[in-house]
C-alpha positions, 0 to 999 in steps of 0.5 A: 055693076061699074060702067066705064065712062072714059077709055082710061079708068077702064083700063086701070080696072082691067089692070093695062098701060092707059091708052096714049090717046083719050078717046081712041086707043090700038093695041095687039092683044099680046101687048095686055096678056102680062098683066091684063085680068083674066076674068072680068065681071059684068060691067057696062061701057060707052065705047066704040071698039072692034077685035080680031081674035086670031088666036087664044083659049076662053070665053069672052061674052057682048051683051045677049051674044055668049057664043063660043067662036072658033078663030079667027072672029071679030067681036063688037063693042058698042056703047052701054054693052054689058061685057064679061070675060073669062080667059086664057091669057094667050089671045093673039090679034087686035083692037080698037077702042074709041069714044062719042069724043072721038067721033065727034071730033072726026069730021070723017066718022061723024058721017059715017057712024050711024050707017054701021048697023053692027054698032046698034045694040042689038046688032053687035054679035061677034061672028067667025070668018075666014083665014082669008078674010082676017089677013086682010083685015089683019093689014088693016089693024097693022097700019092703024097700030103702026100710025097710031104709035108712031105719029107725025105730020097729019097722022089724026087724018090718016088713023081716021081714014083707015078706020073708015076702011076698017069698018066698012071691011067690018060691015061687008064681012058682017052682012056676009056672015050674020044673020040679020032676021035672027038678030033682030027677032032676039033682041029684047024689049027693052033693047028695042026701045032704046034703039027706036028712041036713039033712031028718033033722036038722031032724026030729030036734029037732022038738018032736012026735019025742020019740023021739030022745035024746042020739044026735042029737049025733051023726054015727054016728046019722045015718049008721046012718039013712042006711045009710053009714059015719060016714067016708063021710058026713062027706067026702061034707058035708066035699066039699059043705059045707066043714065037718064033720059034727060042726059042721053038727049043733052049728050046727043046736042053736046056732041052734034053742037062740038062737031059743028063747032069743029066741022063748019063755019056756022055762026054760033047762031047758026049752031043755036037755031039747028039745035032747036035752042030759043035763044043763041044765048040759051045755047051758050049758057047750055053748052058752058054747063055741059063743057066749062067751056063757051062755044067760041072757046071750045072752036078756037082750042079746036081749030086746026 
């Protein structure tokens, strides 16, 4: 099964123009209909993303979630879905896309994102709504297609602003709609331990847990939380996630150290010691792996 790293090599393979922006990315679904493939064999992807189907014929499938929606409805993408379609090509409406990049860079998001439950795994199920409600939420998608093509002075600032709108509009029509014991009761197992050892890592690096050390590097220290062998938790994130458990742990520090990187005024020693890292220098030397880059480079190339 292929799985999509980035939002570009993504669109080549469904065969649509290449997104203006790396990480994020608004379009109509009348602007992909001329070329776009309409079937799309399972693949997996690390995106972020949020449709509004208005209008249009065929079945498009997220992760467990393969029901039939009537129009309008809003479907979810989350990162390491297992994705499918099969459609006419005559969808109307919106979507957005973006990456762990994207949020990382996005002192607004990086807040936020987790408190978005219809981003977790087994959350992320498509669901109708109103005529109503999709007109609201239908001017929402207008003004981030309008500023997103059309940008000028502080447009990053105002796409951020009202995508925070955007989700949270989501997530008070999702908590209207769906039925969260459901939900939760059909999830799989091994769905459910991704999500336990996703929530144990976040919690790891919060800046209130001063309990944790330089075990937080580690695989072994969240499978001994989660009571299972090292080798059973990284087939069960090998299965689900194409990637080992060792990666998505240095993905995670990558991304909380580019955001402080970005966000604050933390001394790179700082930085190094809220990672749980030895040595200021062992961070650097961890970071330049991952990104080319040192620390202080990748600040500077970022500062506004």
């Amino acid at each position: 099964m292929q799985h999509f790293k980035n939002i570009a090599t993504f669109y080549k393979a469904i065969n649509i123009e290449p997104p203006k922006n790396t990480y994020f990315d608004v379009r109509r679904f009348e602007d992909n209909m001329t070329n776009l493939s309409s079937i799309l064999n399972p693949v997996k992807h690390n995106f972020f993303g949020i449709s509004l189907k208005l209008d249009g014929n065929g079945k498009a499938m997220y992760g467990p979630f393969t029901k039939l929606l009537n129009d309008p409805s809003i479907m979810v993408n989350t990162p390491f879905q297992i994705i499918s379609w099969d459609i006419t090509l005559n969808w109307k409406g919106y979507y957005i896309i973006f990456t762990e990049e994207f949020i990382a860079q996005s002192k607004l998001l990086n807040s936020v994102i987790n408190e978005f439950d219809y981003f977790k795994l087994d959350k992320a199920i498509p669901f109708e709504i109103t005529k109503k409600e999709a007109l609201k939420l239908l001017k929402t998608f207008e003004d981030l297609y309008e500023e997103n093509n059309n940008k000028t002075l502080y447009s990053t600032e105002i796409i951020e602003s009202q995508l925070i709108v955007l989700l949270n509009f989501v997530k008070r029509l999702y908590t209207k709609h769906i039925n969260l014991n459901q939900v939760t009761h059909n999830s799989k197992t091994e769905t459910k331990s991704l999500l336990k050892f996703q929530s144990l890592l976040n919690s790891s690096f919060e800046k209130s847990n001063t309990s944790y050390t330089n075990n937080t590097h580690s695989p072994s220290y969240y499978a001994e939380l989660l009571a299972i062998h090292p080798n059973h938790l990284n087939a069960i994130i090998k299965q689900t996630t194409g990637k080992t458990t060792k990666s998505l742990i240095n993905n995670h520090i990558i991304n909380l150290a580019k955001s402080r990187l970005i966000q604050t005024t933390l001394s790179i020693k700082e930085i190094a010691y809220e990672l749980h890292f030895k040595t200021p220098n062992s961070f650097s030397s961890f970071f330049k792996k991952y990104t080319n880059l040192t620390p202080n480079t990748y600040r500077k190339k970022h500062s506004l």
